[in-house]
C-alpha positions, 0 to 999 in steps of 0.5 A, a space after each residue: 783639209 790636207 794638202 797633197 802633193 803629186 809629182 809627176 801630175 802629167 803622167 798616167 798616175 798623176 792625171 788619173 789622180 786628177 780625175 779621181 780627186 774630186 771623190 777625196 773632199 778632205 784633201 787638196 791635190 796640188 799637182 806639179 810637173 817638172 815645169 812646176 817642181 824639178 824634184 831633181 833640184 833640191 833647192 827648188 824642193 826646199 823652197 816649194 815645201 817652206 813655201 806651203 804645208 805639205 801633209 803628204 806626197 805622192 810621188 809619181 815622177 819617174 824616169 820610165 822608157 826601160 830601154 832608153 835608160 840602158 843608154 842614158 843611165 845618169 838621167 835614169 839614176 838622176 830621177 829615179 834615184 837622186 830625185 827620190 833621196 832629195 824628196 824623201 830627205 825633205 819630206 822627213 825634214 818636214 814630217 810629210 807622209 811620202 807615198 812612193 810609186 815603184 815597179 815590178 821591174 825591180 824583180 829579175 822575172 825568174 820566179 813562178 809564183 806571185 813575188 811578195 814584198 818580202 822576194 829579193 829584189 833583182 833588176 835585170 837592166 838599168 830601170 829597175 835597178 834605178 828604182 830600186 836604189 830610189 825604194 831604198 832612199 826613199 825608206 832610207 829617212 823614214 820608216 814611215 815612208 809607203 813604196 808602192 810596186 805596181 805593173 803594166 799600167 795603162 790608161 786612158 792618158 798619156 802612152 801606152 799599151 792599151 792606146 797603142 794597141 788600139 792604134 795598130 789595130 785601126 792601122 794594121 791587118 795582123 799583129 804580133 804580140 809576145 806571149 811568154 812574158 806574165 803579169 797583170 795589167 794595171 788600171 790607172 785609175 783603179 791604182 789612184 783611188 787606192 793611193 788616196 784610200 791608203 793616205 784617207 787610212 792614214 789621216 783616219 788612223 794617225 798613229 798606224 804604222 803602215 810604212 813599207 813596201 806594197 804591191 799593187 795590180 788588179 786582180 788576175 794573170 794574164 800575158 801580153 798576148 791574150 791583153 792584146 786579144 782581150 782589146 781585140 775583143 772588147 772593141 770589136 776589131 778585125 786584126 788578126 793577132 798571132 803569139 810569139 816568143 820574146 827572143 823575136 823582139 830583140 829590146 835593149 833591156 830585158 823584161 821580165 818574163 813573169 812579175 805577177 805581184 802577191 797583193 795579200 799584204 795590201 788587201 789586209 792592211 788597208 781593207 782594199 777590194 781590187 778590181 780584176 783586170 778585164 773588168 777595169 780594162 773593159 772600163 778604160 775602153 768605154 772611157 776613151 
C-alpha cells in the first residue's frame, strides 16, 4: 500500500479526494490542513516526511481568494510559492512523487483558442502570478514533478460558484451574471479520481516519464453565464438571469476572459475519458 499525502485535505479537492479514496484499495490517503501540517514551515515538513513514508504527494493547499491576494501579496507568495519550494525540496530530498495543483490564472486570458501546456505563461494579477513561481519550484527539483491546471472548480464543499448560485437563486428575484469571460467549469470529484488515476498510472508504470505539466477540465465551453443558467435549469428555479459585461463588475484582480484549457496531452499520456461538464454538474446538483 502506498501513502499519499494530500495537503489542503479540507478544501474542495481535498474533500473530494476523501470522498473518492475508497475506490483507490492500494493506497493510503493521509489528509492534513494547515492545523495538521503548515507546508509554509519547512522544519515541520522535514519532521512529518522522516516521521513516515511518503510515496506521493498531492499537493492541494493553496492561497486562492484572487482579489484578496492584490493586497495581501506576501501571504499569496508565502503559500502559493515558498510553501511549494519547501515541499517540493523535501519531496525530491525524499524521492517522493509530487502531484502539484495550478490554475488556468496563470494564462493572461488573451488567446482564443484552447491554451496548451506548451502557450507562455502570463498572469494578470498577483494569484497567477504566485502560481506561477509555485509551478516553476515545484519543477524546478524534479522533473518528475506532475504540475496539474485546472479551472472553475466547484463542488459540493466548501465555497463556490455553484453553492453560491443556488443560494441567490432561493434569496433573489433577478441576477446578474458575467457573459463575456469563457472557460470550462470543473467537477471536483471528477479532477480527484483523475489525480489518483494518474498516480494508480505511475505505481503501474514506475519507470514512466510523465513529469510536466497538464491541463485538466471537463469536457466543453461554456461562460459564467449560461453555467448560471444551466443551475437554473437543473434545479428548477424561478430567478430571472440577465448577462452583462465584465467591466460592470469592477473586481480587484482581472479575470481571464478566456481560459478553455486543451486536454489532448493528458488524455493520451494517461488514457483519461473525461466527463462533459453538464453532465457532472448535473451530478453535483443531485449530490448536495
Amino acid at each position: 500500500m502506498k501513502n499519499i499525502l494530500v495537503t489542503g485535505g479540507n478544501g474542495q479537492l481535498g474533500q473530494a479526494l476523501q470522498k473518492v479514496a475508497g475506490d483507490y484499495p492500494l493506497f493510503n490517503l493521509l489528509f492534513t490542513d494547515y492545523q495538521d501540517l503548515d507546508i509554509t514551515d519547512a522544519e515541520a515538513l522535514a519532521a512529518y516526511f522522516s516521521a513516515q513514508q511518503i510515496d506521493a504527494c498531492i499537493n492541494c493547499a493553496a492561497y486562492t481568494a484572487v482579489d484578496k491576494a492584490e493586497d495581501d501579496e506576501d501571504k499569496a507568495f508565502l503559500l502559493n510559492f515558498q510553501a511549494v519550494l519547501s515541499l517540493a525540496e523535501i519531496c525530491a530530498e525524499h524521492h517522493t512523487q509530487l502531484l502539484h495543483i495550478s490554475t488556468d490564472y496563470v494564462f493572461s486570458g488573451k488567446q482564443n483558442v484552447p491554451y496548451t501546456e506548451d502557450d507562455d505563461t502570463d498572469p494578470q494579477g498577483i494569484y497567477g502570478a504566485s502560481k506561477v513561481r509555485g509551478e516553476a519550484a515545484a519543477a524546478g527539483y524534479n522533473p518528475d514533478t506532475i504540475i496539474l491546471r485546472t479551472s472553475w472548480l466547484y463542488s459540493e464543499y466548501a465555497v463556490n460558484f455553484v453553492k453560491r448560485m443556488r443560494e441567490l437563486m432561493q434569496e433573489k428575484q433577478e441576477l446578474n451574471v458575467v457573459f463575456d469571460q469563457t472557460g470550462t467549469p470543473t467537477y471536483a470529484g471528477d479532477l480527484a479520481k483523475a489525480i489518483l488515476d494518474i498516480l494508480q498510472y505511475k505505481t503501474a508504470n514506475p519507470d514512466a516519464a510523465i513529469g510536466g505539466v497538464y491541463h485538466y477540465s471537463n469536457e466543453g465551453v461554456t461562460s459564467w453565464f449560461d453555467f448560471a443558467v444551466t443551475i437554473k435549469e437543473m434545479t428548477n428555479a424561478t430567478t430571472a438571469i440577465y448577462p452583462v459585461t465584465s467591466d460592470k463588475y469592477k473586481t480587484a484582480a482581472v479575470r481571464p476572459a478566456y481560459s478553455v484549457l486543451n486536454k489532448e496531452k493528458i488524455k493520451s499520456t494517461f488514457g483519461l475519458t473525461i466527463p462533459y461538464w453538464r453532465d457532472s454538474l448535473a451530478k453535483c446538483l443531485k449530490n448536495i
